[in-house]
Short mmCIF file of the C-alpha atoms (twelve columns), coordinates in Angstrom:
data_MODEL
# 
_entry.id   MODEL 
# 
loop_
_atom_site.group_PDB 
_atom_site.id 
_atom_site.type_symbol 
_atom_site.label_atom_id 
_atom_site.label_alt_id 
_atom_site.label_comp_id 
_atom_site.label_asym_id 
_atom_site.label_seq_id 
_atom_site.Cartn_x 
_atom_site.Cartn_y 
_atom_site.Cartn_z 
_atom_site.pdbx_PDB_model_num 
ATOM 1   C CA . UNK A 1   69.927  13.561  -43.448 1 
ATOM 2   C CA . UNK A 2   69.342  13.631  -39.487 1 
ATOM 3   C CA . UNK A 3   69.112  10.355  -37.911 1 
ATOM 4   C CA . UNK A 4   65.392  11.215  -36.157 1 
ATOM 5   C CA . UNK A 5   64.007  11.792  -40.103 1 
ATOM 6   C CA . UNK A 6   65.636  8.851   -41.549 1 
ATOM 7   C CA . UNK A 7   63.908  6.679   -38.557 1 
ATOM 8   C CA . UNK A 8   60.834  8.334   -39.266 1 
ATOM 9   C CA . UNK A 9   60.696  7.556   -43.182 1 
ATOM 10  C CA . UNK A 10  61.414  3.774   -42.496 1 
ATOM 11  C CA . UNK A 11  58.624  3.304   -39.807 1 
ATOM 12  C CA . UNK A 12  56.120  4.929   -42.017 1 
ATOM 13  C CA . UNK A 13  56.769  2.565   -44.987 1 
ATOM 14  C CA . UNK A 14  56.522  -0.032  -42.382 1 
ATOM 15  C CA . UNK A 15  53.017  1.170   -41.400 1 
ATOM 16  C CA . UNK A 16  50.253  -0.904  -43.474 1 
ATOM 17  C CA . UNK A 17  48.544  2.222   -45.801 1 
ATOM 18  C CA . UNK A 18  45.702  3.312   -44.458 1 
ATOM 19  C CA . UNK A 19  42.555  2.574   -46.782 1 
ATOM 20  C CA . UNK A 20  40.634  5.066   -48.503 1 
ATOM 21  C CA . UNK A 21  37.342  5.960   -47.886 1 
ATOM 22  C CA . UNK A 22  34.578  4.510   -49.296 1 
ATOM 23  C CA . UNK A 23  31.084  6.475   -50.213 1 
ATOM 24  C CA . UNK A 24  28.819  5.762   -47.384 1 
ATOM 25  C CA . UNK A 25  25.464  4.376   -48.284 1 
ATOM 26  C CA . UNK A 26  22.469  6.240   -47.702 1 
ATOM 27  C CA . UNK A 27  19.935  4.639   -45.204 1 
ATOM 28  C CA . UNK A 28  17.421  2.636   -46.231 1 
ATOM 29  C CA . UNK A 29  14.196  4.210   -46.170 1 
ATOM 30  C CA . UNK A 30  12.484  3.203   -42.954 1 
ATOM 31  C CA . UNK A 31  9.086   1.246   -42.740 1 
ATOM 32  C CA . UNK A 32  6.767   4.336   -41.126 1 
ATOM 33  C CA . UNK A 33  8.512   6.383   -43.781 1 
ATOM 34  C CA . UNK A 34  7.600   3.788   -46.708 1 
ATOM 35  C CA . UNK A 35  3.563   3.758   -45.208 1 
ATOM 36  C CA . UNK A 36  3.512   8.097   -45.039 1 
ATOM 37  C CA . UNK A 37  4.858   7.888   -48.796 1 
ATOM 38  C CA . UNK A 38  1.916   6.048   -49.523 1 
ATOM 39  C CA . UNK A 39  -0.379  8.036   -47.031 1 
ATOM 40  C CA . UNK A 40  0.773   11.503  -49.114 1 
ATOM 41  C CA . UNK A 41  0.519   10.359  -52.525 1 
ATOM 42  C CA . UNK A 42  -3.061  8.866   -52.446 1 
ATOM 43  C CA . UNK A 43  -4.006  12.005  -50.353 1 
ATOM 44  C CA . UNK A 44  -2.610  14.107  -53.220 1 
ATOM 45  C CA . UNK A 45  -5.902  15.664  -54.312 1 
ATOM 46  C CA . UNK A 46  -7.644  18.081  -51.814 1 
ATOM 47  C CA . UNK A 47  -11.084 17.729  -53.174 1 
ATOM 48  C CA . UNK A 48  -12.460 14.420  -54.570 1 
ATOM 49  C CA . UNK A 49  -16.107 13.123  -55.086 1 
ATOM 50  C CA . UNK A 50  -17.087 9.552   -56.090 1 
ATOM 51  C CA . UNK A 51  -20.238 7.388   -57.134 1 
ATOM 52  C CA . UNK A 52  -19.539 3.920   -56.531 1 
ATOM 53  C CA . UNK A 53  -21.349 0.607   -56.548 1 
ATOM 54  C CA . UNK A 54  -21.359 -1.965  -53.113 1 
ATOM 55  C CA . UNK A 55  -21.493 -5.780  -53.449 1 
ATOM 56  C CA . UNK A 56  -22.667 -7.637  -50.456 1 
ATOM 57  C CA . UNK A 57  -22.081 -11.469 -51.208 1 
ATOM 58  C CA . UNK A 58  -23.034 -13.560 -48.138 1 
ATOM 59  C CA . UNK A 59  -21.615 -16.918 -47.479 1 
ATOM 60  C CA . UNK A 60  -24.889 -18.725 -49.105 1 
ATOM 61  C CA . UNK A 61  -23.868 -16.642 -52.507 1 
ATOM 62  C CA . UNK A 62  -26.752 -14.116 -52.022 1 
ATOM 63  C CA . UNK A 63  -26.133 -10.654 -53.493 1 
ATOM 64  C CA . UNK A 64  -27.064 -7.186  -52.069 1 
ATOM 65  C CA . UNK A 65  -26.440 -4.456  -54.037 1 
ATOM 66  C CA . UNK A 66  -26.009 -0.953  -53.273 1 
ATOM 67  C CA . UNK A 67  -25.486 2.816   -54.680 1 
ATOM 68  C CA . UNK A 68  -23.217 5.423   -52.815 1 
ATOM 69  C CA . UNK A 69  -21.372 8.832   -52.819 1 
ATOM 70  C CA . UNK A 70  -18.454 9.936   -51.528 1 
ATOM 71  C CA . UNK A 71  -17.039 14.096  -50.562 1 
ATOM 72  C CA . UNK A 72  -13.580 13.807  -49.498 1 
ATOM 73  C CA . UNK A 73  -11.098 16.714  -48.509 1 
ATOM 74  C CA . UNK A 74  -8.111  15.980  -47.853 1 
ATOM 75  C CA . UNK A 75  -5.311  18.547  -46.125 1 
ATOM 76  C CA . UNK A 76  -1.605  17.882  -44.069 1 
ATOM 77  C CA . UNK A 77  -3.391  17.606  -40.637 1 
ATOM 78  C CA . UNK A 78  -7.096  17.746  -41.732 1 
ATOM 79  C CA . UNK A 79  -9.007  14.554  -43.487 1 
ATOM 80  C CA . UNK A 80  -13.069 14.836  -43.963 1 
ATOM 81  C CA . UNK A 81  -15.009 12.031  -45.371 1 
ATOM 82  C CA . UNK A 82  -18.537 11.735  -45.601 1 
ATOM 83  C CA . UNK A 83  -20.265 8.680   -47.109 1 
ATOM 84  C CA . UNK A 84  -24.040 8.572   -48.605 1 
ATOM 85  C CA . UNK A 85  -26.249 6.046   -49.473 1 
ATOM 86  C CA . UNK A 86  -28.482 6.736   -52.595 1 
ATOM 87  C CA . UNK A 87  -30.170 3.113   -53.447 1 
ATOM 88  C CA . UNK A 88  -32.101 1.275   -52.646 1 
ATOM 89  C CA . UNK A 89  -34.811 2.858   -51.040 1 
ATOM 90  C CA . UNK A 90  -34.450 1.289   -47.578 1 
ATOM 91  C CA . UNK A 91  -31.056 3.169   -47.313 1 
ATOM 92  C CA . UNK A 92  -31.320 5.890   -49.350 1 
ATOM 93  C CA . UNK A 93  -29.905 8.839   -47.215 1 
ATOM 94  C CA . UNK A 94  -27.684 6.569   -44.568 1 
ATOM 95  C CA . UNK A 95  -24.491 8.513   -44.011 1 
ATOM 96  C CA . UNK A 96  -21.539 8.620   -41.869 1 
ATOM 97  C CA . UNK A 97  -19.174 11.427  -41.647 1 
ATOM 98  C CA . UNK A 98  -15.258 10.611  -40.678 1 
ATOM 99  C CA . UNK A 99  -13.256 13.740  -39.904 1 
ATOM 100 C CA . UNK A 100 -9.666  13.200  -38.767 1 
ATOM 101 C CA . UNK A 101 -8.012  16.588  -37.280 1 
ATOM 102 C CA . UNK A 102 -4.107  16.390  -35.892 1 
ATOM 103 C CA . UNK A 103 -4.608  12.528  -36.150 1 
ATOM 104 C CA . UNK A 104 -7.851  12.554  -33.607 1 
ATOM 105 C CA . UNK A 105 -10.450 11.209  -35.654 1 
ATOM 106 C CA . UNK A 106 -14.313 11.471  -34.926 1 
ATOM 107 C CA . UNK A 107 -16.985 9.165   -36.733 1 
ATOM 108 C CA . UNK A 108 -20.827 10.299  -36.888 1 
ATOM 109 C CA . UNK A 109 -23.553 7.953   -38.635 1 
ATOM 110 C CA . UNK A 110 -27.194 8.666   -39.636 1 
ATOM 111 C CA . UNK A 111 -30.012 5.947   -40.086 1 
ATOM 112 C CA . UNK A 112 -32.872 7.658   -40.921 1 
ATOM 113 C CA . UNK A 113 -34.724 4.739   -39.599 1 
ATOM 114 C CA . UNK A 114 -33.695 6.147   -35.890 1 
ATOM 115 C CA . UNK A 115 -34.130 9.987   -37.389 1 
ATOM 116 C CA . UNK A 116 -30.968 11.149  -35.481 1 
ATOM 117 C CA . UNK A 117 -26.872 11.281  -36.022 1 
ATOM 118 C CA . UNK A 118 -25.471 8.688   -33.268 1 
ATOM 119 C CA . UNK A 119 -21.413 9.079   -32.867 1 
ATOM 120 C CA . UNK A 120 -19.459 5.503   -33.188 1 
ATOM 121 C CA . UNK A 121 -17.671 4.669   -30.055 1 
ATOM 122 C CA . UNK A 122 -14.465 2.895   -29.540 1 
ATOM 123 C CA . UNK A 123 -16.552 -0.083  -28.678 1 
ATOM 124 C CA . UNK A 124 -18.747 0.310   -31.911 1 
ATOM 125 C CA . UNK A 125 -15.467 0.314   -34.379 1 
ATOM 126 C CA . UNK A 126 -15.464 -3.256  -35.443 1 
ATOM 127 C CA . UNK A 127 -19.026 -3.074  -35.809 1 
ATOM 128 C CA . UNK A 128 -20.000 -4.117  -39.502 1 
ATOM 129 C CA . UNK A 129 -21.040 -0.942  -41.640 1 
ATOM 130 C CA . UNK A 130 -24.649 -1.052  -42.972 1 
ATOM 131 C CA . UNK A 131 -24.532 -4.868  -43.216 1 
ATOM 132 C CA . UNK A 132 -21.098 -5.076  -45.183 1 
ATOM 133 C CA . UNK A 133 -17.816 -6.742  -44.649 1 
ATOM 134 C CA . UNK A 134 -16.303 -3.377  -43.937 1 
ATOM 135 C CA . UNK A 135 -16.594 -1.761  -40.207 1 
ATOM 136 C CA . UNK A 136 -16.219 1.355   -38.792 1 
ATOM 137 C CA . UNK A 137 -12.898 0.913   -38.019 1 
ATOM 138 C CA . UNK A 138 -11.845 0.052   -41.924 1 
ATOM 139 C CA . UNK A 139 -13.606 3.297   -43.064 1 
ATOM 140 C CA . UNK A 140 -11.899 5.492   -40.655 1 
ATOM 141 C CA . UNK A 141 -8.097  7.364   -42.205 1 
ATOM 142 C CA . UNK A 142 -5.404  4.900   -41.365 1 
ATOM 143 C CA . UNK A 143 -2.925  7.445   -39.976 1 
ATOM 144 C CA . UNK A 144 0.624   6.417   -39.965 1 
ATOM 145 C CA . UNK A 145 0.746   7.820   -36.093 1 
ATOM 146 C CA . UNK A 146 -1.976  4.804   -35.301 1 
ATOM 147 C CA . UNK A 147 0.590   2.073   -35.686 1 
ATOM 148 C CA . UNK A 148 4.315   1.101   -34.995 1 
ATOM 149 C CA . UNK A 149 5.545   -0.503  -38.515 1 
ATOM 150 C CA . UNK A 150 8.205   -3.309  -39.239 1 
ATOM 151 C CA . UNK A 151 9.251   -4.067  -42.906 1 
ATOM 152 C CA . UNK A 152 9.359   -7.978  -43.520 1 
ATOM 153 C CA . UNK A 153 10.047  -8.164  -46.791 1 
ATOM 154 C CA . UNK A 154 11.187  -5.930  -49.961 1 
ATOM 155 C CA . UNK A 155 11.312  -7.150  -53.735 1 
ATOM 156 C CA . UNK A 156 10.914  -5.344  -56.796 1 
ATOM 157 C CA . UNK A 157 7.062   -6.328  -56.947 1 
ATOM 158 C CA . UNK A 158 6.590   -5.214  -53.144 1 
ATOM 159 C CA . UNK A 159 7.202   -4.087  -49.933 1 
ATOM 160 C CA . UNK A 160 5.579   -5.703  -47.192 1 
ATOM 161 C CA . UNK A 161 4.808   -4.136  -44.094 1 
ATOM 162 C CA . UNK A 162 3.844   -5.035  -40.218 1 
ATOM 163 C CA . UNK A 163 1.556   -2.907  -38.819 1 
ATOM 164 C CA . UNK A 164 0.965   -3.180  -34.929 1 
ATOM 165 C CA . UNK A 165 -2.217  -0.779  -34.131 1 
ATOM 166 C CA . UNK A 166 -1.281  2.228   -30.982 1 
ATOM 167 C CA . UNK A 167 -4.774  2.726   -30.515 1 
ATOM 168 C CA . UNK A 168 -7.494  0.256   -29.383 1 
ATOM 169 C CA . UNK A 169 -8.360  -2.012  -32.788 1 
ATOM 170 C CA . UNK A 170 -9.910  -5.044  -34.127 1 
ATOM 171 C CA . UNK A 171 -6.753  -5.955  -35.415 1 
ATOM 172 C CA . UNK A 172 -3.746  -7.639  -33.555 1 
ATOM 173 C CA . UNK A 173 -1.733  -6.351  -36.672 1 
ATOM 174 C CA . UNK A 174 -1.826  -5.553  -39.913 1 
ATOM 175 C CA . UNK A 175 0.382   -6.485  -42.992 1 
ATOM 176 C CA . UNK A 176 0.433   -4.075  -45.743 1 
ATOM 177 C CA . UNK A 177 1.547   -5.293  -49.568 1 
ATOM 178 C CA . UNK A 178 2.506   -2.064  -51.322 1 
ATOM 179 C CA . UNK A 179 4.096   -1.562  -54.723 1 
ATOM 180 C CA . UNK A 180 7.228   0.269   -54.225 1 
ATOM 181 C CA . UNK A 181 6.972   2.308   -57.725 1 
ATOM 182 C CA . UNK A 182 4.275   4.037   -57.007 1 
ATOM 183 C CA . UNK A 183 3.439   3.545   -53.077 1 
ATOM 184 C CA . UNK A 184 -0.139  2.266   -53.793 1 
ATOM 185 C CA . UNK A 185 -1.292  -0.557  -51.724 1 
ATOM 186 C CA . UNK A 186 -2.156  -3.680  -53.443 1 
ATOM 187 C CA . UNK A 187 -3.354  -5.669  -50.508 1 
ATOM 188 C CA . UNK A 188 -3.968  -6.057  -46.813 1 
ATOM 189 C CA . UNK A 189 -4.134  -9.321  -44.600 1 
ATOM 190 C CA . UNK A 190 -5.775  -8.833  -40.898 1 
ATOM 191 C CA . UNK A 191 -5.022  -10.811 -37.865 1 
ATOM 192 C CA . UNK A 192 -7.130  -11.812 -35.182 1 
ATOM 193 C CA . UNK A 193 -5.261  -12.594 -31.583 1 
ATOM 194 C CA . UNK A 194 -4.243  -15.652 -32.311 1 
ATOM 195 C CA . UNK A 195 -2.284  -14.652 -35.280 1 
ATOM 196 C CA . UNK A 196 -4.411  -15.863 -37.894 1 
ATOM 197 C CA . UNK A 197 -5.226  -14.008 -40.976 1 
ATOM 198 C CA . UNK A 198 -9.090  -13.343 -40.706 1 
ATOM 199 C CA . UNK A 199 -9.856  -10.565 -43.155 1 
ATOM 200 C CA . UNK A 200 -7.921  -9.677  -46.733 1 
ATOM 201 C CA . UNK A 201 -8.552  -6.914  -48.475 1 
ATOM 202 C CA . UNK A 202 -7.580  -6.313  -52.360 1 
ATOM 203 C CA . UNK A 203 -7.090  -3.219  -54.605 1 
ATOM 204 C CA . UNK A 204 -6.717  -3.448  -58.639 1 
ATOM 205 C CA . UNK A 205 -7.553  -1.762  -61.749 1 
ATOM 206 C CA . UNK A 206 -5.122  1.359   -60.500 1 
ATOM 207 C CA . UNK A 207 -5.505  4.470   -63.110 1 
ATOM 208 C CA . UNK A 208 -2.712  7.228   -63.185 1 
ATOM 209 C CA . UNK A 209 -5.161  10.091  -62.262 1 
ATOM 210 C CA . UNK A 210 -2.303  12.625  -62.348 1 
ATOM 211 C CA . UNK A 211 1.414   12.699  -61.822 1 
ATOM 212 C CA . UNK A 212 1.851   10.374  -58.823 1 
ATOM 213 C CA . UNK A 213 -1.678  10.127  -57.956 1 
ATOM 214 C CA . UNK A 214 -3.362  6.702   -58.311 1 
ATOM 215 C CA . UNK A 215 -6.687  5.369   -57.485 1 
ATOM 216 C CA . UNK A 216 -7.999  1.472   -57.649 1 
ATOM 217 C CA . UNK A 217 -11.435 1.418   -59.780 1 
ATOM 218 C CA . UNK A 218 -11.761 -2.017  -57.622 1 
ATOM 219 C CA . UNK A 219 -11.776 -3.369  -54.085 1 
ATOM 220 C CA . UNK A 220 -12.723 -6.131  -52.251 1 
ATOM 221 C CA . UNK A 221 -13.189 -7.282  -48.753 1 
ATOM 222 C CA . UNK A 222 -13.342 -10.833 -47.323 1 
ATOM 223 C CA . UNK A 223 -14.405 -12.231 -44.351 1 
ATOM 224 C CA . UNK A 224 -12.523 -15.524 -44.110 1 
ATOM 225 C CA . UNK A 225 -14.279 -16.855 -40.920 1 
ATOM 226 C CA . UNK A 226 -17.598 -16.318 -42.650 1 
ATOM 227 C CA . UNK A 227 -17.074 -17.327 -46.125 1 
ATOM 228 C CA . UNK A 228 -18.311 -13.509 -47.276 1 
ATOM 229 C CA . UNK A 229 -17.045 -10.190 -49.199 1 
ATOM 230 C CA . UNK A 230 -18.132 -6.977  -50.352 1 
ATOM 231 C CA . UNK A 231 -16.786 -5.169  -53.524 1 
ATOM 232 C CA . UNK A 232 -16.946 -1.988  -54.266 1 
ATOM 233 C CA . UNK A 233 -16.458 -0.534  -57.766 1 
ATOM 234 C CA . UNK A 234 -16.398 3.139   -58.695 1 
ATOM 235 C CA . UNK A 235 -18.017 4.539   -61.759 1 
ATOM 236 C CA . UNK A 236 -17.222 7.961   -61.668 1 
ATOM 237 C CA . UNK A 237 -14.486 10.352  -59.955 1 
ATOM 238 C CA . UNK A 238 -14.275 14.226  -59.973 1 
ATOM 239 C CA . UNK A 239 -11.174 15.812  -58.662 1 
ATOM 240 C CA . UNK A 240 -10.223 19.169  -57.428 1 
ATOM 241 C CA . UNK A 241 -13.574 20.497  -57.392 1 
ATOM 242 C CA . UNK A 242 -14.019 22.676  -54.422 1 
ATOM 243 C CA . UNK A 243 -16.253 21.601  -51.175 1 
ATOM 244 C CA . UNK A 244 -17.213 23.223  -48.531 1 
ATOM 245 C CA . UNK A 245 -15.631 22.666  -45.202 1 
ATOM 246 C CA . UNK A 246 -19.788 23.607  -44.203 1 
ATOM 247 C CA . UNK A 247 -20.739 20.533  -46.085 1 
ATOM 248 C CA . UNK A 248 -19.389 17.636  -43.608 1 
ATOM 249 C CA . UNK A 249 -21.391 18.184  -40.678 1 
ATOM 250 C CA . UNK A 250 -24.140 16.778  -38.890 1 
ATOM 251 C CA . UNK A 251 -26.730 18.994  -40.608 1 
ATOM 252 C CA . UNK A 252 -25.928 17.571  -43.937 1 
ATOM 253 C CA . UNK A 253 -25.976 13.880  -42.642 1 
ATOM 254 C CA . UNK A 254 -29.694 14.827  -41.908 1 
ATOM 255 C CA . UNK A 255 -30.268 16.239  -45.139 1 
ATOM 256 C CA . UNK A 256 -29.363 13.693  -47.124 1 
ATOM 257 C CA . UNK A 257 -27.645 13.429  -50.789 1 
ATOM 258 C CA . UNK A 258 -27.356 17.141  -52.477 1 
ATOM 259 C CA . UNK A 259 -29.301 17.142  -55.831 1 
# 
């Protein structure tokens, strides 16, 4: 055997042996991607309708109570809302009408009072709607391009979320408690500039509608500065019934609930 080969052999069994190559892990998921999971599955149905029951509790313990309906559509890059009082009387035929288009959202509200459709400003947002703990702002489609997101926390109850708003908002930031089965969101706790936790907001009695798609029969807002809340419970749900793109639109704010 040459002299070069034999020197060759011995260094290589001197060399330490390389390692072999371990399976790569995949990423974990990021945060925005965890929040536009949970944006897709509870947008799942394109056509939904609701009759649901408000709950105005003041801090004294006093009660209003309220009937509504809801028309939702729901496409990739096209969201429609609209929102109608039926009862009582003094509100009967209040709407407001929330469309959200390539993530520019518009928000329209009726009084009948004032006999005319007024459009929310940026300025009007964190105004309260119709008296409840909810504003304009919390009623509006919470688009995962409105906020940078930061995941704090993941167990197999939860993952918890940081949401810093893009766009002007009530809300310093936002953290988001969602169930990382099913991507619903259980609850939401609001901070105020000086990073204190001023508004919660809680989801339960989830139903499996279909496949992955979820909804909460309850909900409840609270006001922790004021010592106040508003529930809302649905009673009824119709899904994949077609609506007219015609029937969000100013004319049909004026014209009240369809009989």
């Amino acid at each position: 055997m040459p002299l070069i080969v034999t020197l060759l052999i011995t260094l290589s069994a001197l060399l330490p042996a390389t390692p072999a190559s371990t399976p790569v892990e995949p990423p974990e998921e990021s945060a925005r991607s965890v929040f536009e999971e949970l944006d897709r599955r509870r947008s799942n149905a394109e056509f939904e309708t609701a009759i649901m029951t408000m709950t105005i509790h003041d801090a004294r313990g006093r009660t209003r109570t309220r009937e509504l309906r809801t028309w939702n559509i729901h496409r990739e890059n096209l969201k429609k809302q609209l929102v109608m009082f039926e009862a009582p009387a003094d509100v009967r035929d209040t709407g407001l009408l929330t469309i959200t288009e390539n993530g520019q959202e518009t928000q329209r509200v009726y009084l009948p009072a004032v006999g005319r459709v007024q459009s929310i400003g940026a300025s009007q947002r964190s105004d309260r709607f119709m008296g409840s703990d909810f504003t304009y702002e919390d009623l509006g489609q919470q688009d995962p391009d409105h906020f940078d997101f930061t995941e704090l926390e993941r167990t197999p109850e939860r993952i918890l979320l940081e949401a810093l708003p893009r766009r002007e908002s009530q809300y310093e930031r936002i953290h988001f408690h969602i169930d990382p089965q099913e991507y619903i969101l259980l609850r939401a706790e609001y901070f105020n500039e000086d990073g204190e936790v001023f508004k919660r907001l809680e989801l339960d009695e989830y139903k499996n509608v279909t496949g992955n798609l979820w909804r909460a029969d309850y909900m409840v807002m609270f006001d922790l500065e004021n010592g106040r809340k508003t529930e809302l419970r649905w009673k009824e749900r119709t899904f994949d019934e077609p609506i007219s793109d015609d029937f969000f639109s100013e004319r049909q704010l004026r014209r009240g609930i369809p009989f």
